[in-house]
VEXFINU-351517 format. One record per residue: residue number from 1; residue in three letters; x, z, y of N, C-alpha, C, O, CB in turn. Coordinates in pm, 1 decimal. Atoms other than C-alpha are relative to their C-alpha. Glycine has a CB too. Example, Ala and Ser with C-alpha at 12.3 -4.5 7.8 and 13.67 -1.06 7.14 Angstrom:
<sites>
(site 1; "ALA"; (89.0; 0.0; -119.0); (1230.0; 780.0; -450.0); (90.0; 0.0; 120.0); (193.6; 66.5; 118.1); (-99.2; 124.6; 2.7))
(site 2; "SER"; (-82.0; -6.0; -119.0); (1367.0; 714.0; -106.0); (-77.0; 73.0; 109.0); (-26.1; 89.9; 219.8); (41.4; -141.5; 46.2))
</sites>
This chain:
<sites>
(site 1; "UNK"; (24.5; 139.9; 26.4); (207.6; 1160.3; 1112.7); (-127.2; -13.9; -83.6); (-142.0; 43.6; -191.4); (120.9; -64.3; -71.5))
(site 2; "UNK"; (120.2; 34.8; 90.7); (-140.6; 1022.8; 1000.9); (13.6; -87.6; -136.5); (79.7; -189.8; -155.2); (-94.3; -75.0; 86.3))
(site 3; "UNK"; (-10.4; 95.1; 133.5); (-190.0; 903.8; 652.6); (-45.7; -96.4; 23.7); (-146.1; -78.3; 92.7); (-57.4; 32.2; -119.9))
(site 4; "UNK"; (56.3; 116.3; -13.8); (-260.6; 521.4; 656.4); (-51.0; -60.2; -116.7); (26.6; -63.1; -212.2); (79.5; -75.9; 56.1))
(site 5; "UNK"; (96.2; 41.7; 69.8); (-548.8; 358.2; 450.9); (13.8; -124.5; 42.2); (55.4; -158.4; 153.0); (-123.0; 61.6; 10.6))
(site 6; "UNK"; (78.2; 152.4; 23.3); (-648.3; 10.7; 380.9); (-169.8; 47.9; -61.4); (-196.4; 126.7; -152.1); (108.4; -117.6; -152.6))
(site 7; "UNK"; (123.5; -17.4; 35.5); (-1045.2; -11.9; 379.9); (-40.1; -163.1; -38.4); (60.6; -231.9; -21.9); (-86.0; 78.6; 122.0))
(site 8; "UNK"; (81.4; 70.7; 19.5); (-1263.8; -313.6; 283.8); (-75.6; -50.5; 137.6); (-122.4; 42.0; 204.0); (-67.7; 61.0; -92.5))
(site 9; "UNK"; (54.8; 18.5; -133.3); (-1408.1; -479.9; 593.4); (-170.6; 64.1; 2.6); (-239.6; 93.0; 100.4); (11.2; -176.8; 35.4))
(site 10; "UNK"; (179.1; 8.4; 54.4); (-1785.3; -417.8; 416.9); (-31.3; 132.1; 28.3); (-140.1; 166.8; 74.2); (-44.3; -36.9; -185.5))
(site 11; "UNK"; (11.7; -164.3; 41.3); (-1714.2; -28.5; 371.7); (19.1; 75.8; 175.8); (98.4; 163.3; 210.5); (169.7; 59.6; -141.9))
(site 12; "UNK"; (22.8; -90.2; -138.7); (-1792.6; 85.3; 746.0); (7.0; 145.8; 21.5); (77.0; 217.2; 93.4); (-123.2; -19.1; 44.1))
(site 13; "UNK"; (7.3; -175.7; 16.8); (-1898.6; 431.1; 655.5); (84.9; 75.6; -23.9); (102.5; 180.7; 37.7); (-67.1; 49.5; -86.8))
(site 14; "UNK"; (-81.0; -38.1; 21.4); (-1630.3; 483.3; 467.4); (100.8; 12.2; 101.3); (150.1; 123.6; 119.3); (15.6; -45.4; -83.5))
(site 15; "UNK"; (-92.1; 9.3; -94.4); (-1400.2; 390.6; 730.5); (-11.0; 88.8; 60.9); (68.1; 178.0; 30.3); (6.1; -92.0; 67.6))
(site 16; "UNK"; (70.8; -113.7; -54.4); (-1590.0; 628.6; 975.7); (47.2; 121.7; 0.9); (79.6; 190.6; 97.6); (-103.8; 14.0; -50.9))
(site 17; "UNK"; (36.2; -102.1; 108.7); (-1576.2; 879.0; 742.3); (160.5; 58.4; -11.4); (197.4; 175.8; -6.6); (-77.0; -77.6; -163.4))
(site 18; "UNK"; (-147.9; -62.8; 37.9); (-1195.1; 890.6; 678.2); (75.9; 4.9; 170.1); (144.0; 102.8; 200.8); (106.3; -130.3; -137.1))
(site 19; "UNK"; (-62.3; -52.8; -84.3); (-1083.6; 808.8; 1053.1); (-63.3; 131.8; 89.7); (-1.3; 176.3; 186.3); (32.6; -104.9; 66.6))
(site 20; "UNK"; (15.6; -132.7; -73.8); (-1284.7; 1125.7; 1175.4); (71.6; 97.9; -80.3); (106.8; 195.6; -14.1); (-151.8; 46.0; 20.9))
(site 21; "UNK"; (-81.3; -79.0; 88.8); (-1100.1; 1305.4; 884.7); (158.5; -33.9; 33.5); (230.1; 14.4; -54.2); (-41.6; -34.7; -157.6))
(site 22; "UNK"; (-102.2; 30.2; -46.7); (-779.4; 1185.3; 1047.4); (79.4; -105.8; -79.8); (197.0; -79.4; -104.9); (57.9; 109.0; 20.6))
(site 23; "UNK"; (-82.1; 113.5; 51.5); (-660.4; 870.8; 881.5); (-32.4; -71.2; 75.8); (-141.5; -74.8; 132.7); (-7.4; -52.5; -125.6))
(site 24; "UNK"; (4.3; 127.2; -71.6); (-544.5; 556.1; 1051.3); (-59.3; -100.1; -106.3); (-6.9; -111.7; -217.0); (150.2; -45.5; 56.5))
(site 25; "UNK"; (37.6; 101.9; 120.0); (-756.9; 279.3; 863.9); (4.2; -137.7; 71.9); (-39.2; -174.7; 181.0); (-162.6; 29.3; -74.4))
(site 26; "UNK"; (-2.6; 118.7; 7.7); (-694.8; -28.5; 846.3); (-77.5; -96.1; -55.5); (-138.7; -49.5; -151.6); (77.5; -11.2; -29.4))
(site 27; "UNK"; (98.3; 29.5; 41.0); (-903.9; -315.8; 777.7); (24.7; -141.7; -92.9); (64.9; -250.3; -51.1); (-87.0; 0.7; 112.4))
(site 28; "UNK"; (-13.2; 136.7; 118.5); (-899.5; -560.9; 441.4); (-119.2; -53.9; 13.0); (-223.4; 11.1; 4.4); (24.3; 32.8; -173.4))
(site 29; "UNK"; (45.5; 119.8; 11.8); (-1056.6; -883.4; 469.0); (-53.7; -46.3; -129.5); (-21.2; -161.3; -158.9); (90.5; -73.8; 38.1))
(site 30; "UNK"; (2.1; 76.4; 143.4); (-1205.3; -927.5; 91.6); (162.2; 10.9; -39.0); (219.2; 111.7; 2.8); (-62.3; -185.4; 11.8))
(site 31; "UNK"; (-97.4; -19.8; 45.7); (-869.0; -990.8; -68.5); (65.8; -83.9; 76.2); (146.8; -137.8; 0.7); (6.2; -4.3; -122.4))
(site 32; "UNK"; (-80.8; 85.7; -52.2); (-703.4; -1224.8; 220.0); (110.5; 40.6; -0.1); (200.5; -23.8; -54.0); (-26.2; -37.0; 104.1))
(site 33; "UNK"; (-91.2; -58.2; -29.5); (-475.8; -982.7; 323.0); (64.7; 73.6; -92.7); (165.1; 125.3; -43.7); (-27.2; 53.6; 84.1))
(site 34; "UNK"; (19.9; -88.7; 55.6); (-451.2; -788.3; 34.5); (217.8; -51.1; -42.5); (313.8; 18.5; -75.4); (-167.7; 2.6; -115.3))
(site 35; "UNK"; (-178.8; 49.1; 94.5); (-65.8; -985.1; -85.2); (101.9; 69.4; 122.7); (217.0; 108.6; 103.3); (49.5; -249.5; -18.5))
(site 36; "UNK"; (-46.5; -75.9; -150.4); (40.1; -837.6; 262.2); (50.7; 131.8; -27.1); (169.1; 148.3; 2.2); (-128.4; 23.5; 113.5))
(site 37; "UNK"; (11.8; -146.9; 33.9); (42.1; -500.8; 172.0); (132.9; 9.4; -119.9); (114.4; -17.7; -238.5); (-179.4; 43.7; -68.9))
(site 38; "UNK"; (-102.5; 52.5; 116.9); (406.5; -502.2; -10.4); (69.3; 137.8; 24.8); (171.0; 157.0; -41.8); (107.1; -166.3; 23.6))
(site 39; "UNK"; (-91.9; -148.3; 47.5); (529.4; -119.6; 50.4); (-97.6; 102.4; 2.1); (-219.9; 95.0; 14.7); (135.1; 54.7; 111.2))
(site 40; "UNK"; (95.2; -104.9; 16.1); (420.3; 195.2; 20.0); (-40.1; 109.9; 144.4); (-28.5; 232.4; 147.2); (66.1; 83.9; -123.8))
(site 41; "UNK"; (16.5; -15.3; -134.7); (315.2; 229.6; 409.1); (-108.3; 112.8; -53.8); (-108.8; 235.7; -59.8); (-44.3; -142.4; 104.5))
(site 42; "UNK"; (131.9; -42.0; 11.7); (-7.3; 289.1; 311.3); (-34.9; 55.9; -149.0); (16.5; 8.9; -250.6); (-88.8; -118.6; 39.5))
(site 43; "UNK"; (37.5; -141.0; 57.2); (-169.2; 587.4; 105.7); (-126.1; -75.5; -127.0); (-144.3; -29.2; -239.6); (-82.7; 135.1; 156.2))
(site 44; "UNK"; (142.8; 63.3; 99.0); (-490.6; 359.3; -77.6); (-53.9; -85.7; 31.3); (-76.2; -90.9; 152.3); (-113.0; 67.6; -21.6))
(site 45; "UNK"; (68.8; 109.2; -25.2); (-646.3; 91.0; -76.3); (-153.2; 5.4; -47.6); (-181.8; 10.7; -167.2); (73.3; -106.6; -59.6))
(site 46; "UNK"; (179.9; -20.0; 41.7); (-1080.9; 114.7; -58.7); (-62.4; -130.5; -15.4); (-35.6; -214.9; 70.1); (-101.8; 80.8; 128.7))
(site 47; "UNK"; (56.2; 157.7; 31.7); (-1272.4; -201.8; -193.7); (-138.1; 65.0; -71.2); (-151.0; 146.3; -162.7); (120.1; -122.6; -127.7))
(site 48; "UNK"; (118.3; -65.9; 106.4); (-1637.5; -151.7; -278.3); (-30.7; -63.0; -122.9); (-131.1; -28.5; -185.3); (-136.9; 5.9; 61.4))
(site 49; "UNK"; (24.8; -54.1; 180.2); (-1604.1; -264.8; -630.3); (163.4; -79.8; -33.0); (219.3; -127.9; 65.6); (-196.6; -102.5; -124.6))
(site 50; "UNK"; (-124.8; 31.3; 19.4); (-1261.5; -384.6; -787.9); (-53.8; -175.8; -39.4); (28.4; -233.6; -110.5); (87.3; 112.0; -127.4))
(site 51; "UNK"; (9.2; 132.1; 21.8); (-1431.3; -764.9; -816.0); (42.7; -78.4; 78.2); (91.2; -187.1; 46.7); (-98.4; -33.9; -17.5))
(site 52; "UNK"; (-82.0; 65.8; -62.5); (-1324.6; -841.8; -497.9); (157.8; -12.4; 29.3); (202.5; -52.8; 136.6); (-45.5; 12.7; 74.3))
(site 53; "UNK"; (-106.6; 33.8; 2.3); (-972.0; -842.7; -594.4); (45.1; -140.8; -97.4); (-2.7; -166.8; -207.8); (53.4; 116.7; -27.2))
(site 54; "UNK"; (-3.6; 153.8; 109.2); (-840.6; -1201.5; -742.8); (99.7; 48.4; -71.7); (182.0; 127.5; -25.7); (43.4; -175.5; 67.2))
(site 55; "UNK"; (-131.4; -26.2; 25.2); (-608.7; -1184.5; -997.5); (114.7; -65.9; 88.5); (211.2; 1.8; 124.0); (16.5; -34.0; -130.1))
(site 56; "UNK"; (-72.8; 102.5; -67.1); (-428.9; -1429.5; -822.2); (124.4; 24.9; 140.4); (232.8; -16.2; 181.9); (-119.6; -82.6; 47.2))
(site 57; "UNK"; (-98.8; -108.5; -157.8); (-351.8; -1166.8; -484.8); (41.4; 104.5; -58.4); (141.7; 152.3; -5.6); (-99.3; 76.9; 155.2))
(site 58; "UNK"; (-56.1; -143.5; 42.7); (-310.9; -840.0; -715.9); (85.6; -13.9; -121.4); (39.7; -79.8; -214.7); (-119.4; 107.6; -34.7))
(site 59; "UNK"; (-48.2; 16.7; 126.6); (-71.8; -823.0; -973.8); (51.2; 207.9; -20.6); (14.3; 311.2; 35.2); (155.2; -154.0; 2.6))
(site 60; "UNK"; (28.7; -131.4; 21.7); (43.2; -516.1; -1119.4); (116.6; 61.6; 91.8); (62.5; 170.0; 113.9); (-1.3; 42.0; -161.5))
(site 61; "UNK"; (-42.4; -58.2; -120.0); (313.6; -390.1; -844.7); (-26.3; -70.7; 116.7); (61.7; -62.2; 202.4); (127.3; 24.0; -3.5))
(site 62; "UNK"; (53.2; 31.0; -159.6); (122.7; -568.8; -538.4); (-152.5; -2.9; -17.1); (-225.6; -72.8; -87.4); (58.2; -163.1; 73.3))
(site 63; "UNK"; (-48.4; -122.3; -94.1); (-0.9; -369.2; -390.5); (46.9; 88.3; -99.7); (11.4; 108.2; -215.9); (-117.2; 75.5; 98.9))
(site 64; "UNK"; (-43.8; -119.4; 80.0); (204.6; -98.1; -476.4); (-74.4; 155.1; 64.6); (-22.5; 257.9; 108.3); (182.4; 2.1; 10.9))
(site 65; "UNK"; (82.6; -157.7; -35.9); (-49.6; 186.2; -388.7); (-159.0; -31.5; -48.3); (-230.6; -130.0; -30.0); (1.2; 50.0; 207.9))
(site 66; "UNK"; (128.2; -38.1; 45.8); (-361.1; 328.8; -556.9); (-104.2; -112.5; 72.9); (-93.4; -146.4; 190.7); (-30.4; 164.8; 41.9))
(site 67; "UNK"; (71.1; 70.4; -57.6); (-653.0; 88.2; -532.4); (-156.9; 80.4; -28.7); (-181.0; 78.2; -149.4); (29.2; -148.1; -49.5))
(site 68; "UNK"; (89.8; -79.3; 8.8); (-999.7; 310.7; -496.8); (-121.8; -98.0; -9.7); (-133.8; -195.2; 65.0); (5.3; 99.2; 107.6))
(site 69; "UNK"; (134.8; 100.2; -7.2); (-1330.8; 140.5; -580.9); (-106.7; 86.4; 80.3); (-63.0; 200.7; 93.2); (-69.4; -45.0; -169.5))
(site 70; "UNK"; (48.1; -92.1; -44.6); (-1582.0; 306.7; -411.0); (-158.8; -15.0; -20.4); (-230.0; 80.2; 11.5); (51.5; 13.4; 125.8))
(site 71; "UNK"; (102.6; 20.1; 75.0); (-1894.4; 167.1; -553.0); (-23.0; 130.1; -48.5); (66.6; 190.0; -108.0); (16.8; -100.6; -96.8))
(site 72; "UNK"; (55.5; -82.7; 59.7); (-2119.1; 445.8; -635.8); (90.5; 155.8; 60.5); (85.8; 271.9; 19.7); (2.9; -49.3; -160.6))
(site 73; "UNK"; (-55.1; -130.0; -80.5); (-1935.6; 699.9; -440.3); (-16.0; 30.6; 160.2); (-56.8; -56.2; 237.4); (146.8; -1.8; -19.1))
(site 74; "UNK"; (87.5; -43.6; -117.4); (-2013.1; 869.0; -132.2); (137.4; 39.3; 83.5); (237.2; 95.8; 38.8); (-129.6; 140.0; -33.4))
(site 75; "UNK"; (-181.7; -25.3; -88.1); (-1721.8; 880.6; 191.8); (92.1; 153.2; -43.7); (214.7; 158.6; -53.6); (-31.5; 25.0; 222.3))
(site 76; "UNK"; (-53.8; -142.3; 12.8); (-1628.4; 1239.4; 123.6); (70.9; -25.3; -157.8); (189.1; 3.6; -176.6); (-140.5; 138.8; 11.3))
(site 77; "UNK"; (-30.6; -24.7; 150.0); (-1590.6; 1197.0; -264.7); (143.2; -82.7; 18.8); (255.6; -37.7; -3.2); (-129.5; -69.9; -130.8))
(site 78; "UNK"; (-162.9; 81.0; -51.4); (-1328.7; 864.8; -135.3); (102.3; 91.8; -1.4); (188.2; 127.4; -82.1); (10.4; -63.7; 165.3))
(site 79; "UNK"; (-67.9; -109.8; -84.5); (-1195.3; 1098.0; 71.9); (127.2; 100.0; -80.4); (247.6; 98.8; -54.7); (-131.0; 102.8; 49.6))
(site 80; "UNK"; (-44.9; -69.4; 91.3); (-1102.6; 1358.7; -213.2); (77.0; -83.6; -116.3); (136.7; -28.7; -208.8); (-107.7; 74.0; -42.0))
(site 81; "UNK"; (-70.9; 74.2; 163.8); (-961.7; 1100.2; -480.5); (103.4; -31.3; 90.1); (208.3; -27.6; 25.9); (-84.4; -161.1; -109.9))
(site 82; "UNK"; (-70.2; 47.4; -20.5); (-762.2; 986.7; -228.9); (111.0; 106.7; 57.9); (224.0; 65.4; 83.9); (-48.9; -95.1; 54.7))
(site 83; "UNK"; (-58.8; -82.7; -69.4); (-629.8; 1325.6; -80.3); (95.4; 70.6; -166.6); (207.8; 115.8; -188.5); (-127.0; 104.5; 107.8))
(site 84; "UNK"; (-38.8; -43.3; 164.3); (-591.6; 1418.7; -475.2); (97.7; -66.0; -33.8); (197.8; 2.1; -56.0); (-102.5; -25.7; -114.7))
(site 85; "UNK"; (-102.9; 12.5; -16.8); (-372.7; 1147.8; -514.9); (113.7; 19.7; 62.7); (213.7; 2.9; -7.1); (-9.4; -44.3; -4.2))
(site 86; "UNK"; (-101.9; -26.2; -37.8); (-134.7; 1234.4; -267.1); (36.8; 135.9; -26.1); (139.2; 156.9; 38.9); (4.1; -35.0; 110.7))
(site 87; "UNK"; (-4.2; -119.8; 56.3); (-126.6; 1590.4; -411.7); (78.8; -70.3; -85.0); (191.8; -95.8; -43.4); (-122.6; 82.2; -42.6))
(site 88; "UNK"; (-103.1; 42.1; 57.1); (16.9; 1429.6; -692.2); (111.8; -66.2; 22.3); (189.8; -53.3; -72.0); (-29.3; -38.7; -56.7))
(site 89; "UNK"; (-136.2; 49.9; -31.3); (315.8; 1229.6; -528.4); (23.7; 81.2; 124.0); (36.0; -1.3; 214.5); (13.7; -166.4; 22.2))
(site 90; "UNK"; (-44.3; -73.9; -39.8); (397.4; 1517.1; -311.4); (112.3; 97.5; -136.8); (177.5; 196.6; -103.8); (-117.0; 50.5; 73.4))
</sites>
């Protein structure tokens, strides 16, 4: 079973980047969709900087999974924070 991601609609590369590395990604809208996201389907959530979250859609258990900024980071590095976390909840 593939790990499933939430990406940022903006973050292309990234996307790219993780489904040739074998993740199913999925694609966030800015924060439309973001109240959507209510179990722990999905593995991370990628946003290129944490501004486009409102308080308003995130509170502190929704989403209930890691939210990755990715500002200033390069797809591979993503990649690794996010493979790192699931190291830890294994």
């Amino acid at each position: 079973m593939k790990n499933k991601v939430v990406g940022e609609n903006t973050l292309t590369s990234f996307a790219e980047h993780l489904k040739n590395a074998g993740y199913d990604v999925y694609t966030l809208n800015r924060n439309i969709n973001l109240k959507n996201i209510v179990s722990d389907e999905y593995k991370a959530i990628v946003v290129s900087g944490l501004d486009v979250l409102s308080e308003r859609e995130a509170g502190f258990n929704n989403p209930p999974v890691p939210i990755i900024e990715a500002k200033g980071l390069t797809p591979q590095e993503v990649q690794d924070l996010i493979e790192n976390k699931l190291e830890k909840i294994k």
